[in-house]
C-alpha positions in Angstrom: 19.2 -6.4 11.0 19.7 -2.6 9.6 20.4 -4.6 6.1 17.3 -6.7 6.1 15.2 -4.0 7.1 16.3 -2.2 4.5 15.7 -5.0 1.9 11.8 -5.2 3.4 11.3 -1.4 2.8 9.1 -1.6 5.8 8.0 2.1 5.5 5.9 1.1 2.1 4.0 -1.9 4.1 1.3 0.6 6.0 -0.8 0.6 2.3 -1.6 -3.3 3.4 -2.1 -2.4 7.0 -4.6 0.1 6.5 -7.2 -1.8 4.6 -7.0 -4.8 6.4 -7.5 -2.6 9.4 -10.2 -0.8 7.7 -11.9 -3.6 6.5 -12.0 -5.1 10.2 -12.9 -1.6 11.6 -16.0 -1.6 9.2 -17.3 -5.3 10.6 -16.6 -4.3 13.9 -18.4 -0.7 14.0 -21.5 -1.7 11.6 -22.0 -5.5 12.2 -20.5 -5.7 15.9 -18.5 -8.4 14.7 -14.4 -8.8 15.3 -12.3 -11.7 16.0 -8.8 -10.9 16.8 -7.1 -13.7 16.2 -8.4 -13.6 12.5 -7.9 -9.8 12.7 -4.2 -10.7 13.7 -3.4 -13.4 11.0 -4.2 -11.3 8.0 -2.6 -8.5 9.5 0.6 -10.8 9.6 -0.5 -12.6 6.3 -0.5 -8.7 4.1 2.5 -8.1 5.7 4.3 -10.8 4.7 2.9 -11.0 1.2 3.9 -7.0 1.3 7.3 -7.7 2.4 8.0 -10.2 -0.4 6.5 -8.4 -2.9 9.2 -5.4 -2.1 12.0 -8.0 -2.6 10.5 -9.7 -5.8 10.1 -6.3 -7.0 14.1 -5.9 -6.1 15.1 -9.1 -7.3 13.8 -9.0 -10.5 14.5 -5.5 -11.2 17.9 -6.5 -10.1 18.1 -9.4 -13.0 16.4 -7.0 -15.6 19.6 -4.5 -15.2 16.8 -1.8 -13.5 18.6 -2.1 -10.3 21.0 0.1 -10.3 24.0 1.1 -7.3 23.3 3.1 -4.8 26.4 5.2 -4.3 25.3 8.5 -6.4 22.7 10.6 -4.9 19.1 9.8 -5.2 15.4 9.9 -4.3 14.9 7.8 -1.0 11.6 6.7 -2.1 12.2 5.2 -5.4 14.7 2.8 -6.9 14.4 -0.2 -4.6 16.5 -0.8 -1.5 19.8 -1.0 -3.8 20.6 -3.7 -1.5 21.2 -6.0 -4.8 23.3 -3.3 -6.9 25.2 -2.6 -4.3 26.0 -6.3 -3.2 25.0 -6.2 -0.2 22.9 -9.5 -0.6 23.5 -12.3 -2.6 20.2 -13.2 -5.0 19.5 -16.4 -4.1 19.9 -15.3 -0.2 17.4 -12.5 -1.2 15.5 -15.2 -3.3 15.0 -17.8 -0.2 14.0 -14.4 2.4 11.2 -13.8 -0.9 9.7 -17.6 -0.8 10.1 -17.6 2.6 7.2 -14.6 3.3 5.6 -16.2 0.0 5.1 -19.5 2.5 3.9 -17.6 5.7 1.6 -15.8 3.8 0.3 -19.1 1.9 0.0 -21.0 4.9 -2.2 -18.5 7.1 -4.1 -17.9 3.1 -5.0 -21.6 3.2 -5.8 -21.9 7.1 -8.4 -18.8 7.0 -9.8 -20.4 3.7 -10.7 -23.4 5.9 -11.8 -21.8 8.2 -13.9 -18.9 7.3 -15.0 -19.9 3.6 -13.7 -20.5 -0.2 -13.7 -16.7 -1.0 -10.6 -15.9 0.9 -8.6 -18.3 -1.1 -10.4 -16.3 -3.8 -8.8 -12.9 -2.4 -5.3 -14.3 -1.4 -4.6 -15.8 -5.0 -5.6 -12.6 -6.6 -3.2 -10.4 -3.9 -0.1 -13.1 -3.9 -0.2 -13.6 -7.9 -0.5 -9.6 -8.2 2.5 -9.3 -6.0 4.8 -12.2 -7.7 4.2 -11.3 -11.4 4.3 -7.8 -10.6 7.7 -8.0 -12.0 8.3 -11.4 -12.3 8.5 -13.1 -15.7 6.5 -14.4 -18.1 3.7 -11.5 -17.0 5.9 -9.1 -15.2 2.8 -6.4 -16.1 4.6 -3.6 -14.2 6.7 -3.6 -17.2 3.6 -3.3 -19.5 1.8 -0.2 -18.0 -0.5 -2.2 -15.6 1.1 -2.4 -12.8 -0.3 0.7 -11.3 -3.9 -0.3 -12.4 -3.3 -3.7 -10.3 -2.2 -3.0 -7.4 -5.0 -0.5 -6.9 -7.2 -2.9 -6.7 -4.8 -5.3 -4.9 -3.9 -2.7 -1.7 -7.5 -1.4 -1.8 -10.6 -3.1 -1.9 -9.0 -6.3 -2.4 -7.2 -6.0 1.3 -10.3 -4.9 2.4 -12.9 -7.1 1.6 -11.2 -9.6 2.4 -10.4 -8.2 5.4 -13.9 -7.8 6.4 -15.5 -11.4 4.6 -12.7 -12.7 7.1 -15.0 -11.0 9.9 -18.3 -11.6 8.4 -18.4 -14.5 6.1 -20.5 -11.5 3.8 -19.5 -8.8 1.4 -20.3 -5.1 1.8 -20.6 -2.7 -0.3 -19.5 0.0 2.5 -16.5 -2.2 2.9 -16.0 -1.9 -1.0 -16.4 1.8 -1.5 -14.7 3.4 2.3 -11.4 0.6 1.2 -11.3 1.8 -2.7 -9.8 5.0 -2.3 -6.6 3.6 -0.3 -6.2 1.8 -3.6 -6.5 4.9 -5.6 -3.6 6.7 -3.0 -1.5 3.4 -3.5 -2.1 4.5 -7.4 -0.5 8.0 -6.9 2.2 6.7 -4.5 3.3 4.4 -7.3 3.3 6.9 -10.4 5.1 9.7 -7.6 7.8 7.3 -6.7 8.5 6.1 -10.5 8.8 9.3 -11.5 13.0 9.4 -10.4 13.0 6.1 -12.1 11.9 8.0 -15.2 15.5 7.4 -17.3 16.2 3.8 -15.7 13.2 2.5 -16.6 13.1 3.7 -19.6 16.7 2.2 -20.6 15.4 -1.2 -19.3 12.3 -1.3 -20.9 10.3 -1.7 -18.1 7.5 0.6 -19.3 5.3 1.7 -16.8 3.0 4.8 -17.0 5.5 7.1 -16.1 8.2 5.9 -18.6 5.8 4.7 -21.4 3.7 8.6 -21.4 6.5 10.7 -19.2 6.8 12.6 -16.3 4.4 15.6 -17.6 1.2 13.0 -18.2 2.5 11.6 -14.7 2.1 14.9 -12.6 -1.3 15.2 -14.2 -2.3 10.9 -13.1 -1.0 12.1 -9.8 -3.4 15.0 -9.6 -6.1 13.3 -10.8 -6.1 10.3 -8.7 -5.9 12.6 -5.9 -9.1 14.2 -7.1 -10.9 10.8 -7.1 -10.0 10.2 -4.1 -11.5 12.7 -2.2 -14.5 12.5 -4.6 -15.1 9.0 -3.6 -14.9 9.7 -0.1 -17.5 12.9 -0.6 -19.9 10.9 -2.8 -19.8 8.3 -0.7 -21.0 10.3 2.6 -23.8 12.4 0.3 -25.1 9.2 -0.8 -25.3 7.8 2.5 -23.0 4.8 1.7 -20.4 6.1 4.4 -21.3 8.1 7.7 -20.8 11.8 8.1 -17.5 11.5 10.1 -15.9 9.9 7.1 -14.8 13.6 6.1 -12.5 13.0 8.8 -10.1 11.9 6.3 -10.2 15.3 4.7 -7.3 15.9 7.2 -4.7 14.9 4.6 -6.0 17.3 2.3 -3.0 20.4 3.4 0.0 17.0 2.4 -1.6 16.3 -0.3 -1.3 19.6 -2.0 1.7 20.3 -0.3 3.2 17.1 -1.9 1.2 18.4 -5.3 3.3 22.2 -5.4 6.4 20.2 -5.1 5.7 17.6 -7.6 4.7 20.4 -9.5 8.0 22.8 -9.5 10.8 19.9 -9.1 9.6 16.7 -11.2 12.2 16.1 -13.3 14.8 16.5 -10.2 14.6 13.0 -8.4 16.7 14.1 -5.1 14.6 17.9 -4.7 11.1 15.6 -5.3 12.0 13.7 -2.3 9.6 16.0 -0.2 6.6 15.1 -2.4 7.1 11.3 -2.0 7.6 11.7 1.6 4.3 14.2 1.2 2.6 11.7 -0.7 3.4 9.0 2.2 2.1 11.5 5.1 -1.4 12.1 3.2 -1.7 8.8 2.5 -1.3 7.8 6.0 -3.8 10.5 7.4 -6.2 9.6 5.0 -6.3 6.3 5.9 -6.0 6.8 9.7 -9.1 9.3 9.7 -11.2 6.9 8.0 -10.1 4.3 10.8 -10.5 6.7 13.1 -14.0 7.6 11.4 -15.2 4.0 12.2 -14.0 4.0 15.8 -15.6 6.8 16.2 -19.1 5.6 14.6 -18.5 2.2 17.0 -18.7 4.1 19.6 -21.7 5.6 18.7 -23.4 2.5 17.8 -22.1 0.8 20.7 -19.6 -1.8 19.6 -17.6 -3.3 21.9 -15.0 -0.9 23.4 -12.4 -3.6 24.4 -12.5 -5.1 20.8 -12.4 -1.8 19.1 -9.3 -1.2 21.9 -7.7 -4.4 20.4 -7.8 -3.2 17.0 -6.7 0.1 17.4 -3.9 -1.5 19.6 -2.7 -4.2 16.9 -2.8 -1.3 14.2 -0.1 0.2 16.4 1.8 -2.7 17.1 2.0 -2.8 13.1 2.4 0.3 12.0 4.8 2.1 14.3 7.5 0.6 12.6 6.8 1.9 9.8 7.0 5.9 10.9 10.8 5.0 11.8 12.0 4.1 8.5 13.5 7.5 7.2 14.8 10.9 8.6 12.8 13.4 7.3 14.2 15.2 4.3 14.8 18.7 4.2 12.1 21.0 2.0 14.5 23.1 -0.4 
């Protein structure tokens, strides 16, 4: 069980729950509409899509020669689970446990499309082929620079609009803009965690943004994205798109530069960055929660169902504990 946990790299699967939560949380507080069982399958379905995309991302890696062992010393956050390079599963083992969560995922994809309308198949296809040819062959476009680009739009709005179409059967452009910034953070926590994959990357061609422009141009994409984040959040409360207690979020702001000065001093060292990508998880995890709880909060006021908003918060939990389990926190040197 400690094997195949390892192998899922649960503690990177909270950037699915959190728009799918959010989505939900924004047809629940603003159109007093939420259906838990449909809340619970996508919640199960962006797991399991999450879960294999972790091990396509191993297994591929793995046949590209970017896997490499575990056995030196090295950054927690990056580099896969090393459960390949250190033979501790077999490929094709790791290969049926990938079309296995590939399946689950499909099947509750094709049951919500028949059931709540054509643009979910529209939503899953775009999140299940971004998460296959992430690094699988012939596209594999996190070897072409893009795979940072795609998966903001897959773990942001993408999660949560269809999310909250599941809910609704409509599209909102509240869901759109209060989901995008997740994407952004999944962004940053991409370029921060290839950054101690600089040289391995770079020796097996897979060329992402930090190998193709370097680990100087990536502390600045990290800043940056950072920035927009916020900014979206800000312009998105002064233009009356998202309520007032969205600032909420602002919480995560003390992490997030926290995990910047780290970042900032200890970049090209992969095992003394390890505080930034755990940083860089914490921030993104507050920022997410406070816009969650922003929208519980704005229910409330608006008088959405308590018991339903209870439910959600509840399966959130059920989710997401797991995740906060996954590593023993690092020392700050």
């Amino acid at each position: 069980m400690r094997l195949w946990w390892k192998a899922l790299r649960y503690h990177f699967i909270p950037p699915s729950i959190f728009p799918a939560t959010l989505g939900a949380a924004v047809a629940l507080a603003v159109d007093h509409t939420f259906y838990p069982f449909y809340f619970l399958l996508v919640l199960v379905g962006v797991v399991a899509n999450h879960m294999a995309l972790n091990m396509t991302d191993d297994y591929f890696d793995y046949k590209h020669a970017v896997d490499s062992s575990g056995s030196r010393e090295r950054n927690p956050y990056s580099g896969g689970s090393g459960t390949l390079g250190d033979g501790l599963i077999r490929p094709s083992t790791l290969l049926k446990a990938i079309v296995t969560c590939f399946s689950l995922a499909l099947a509750i994809g094709l049951y919500l499309t028949v059931t709540r309308g054509i643009p979910v198949l529209l939503f899953f296809l775009f999140g299940v082929l971004c998460s296959i040819f992430y690094t699988a062959p012939p596209i594999n476009f996190s070897h072409r620079g893009l795979g940072e680009l795609g998966q903001l739009v897959n773990f942001g709005t993408t999660i949560g609009l269809g999310s909250y179409f599941v809910q609704t059967q409509e599209l909102s452009l509240q869901a759109f803009v209060v989901t995008l910034p997740l994407g952004i953070m999944l962004f940053s926590m991409i370029v921060i965690n290839e950054i101690p994959d600089y040289e391995e990357d770079r020796a097996a061609g897979k060329l992402t943004l930090v190998a193709r422009y370097g680990r100087k141009a990536a502390v600045r994409l990290y800043i940056g994205s950072w920035v927009c984040t916020y900014a979206v959040i800000s312009l998105g409360v002064v233009f009356g798109v998202l309520p007032l207690v969205a600032l909420i979020a602002f919480a995560s702001l003390p992490l997030a530069l926290g995990s910047i000065r780290t970042l900032r001093k200890d970049y090209e060292d992969p095992v003394k960055l390890a505080p930034a990508n755990l940083g860089m998880i914490e921030a993104h995890s507050v920022t997410s929660l406070g816009l969650i709880a922003a929208y519980s909060i704005q229910g409330v006021i608006g008088h959405a169902n308590i018991t339903q908003l209870l439910l959600l918060l509840s399966l959130l939990a059920i989710f997401y504990a797991p995740a906060t389990f996954a590593f023993r926190k690092p020392r700050r040197t």
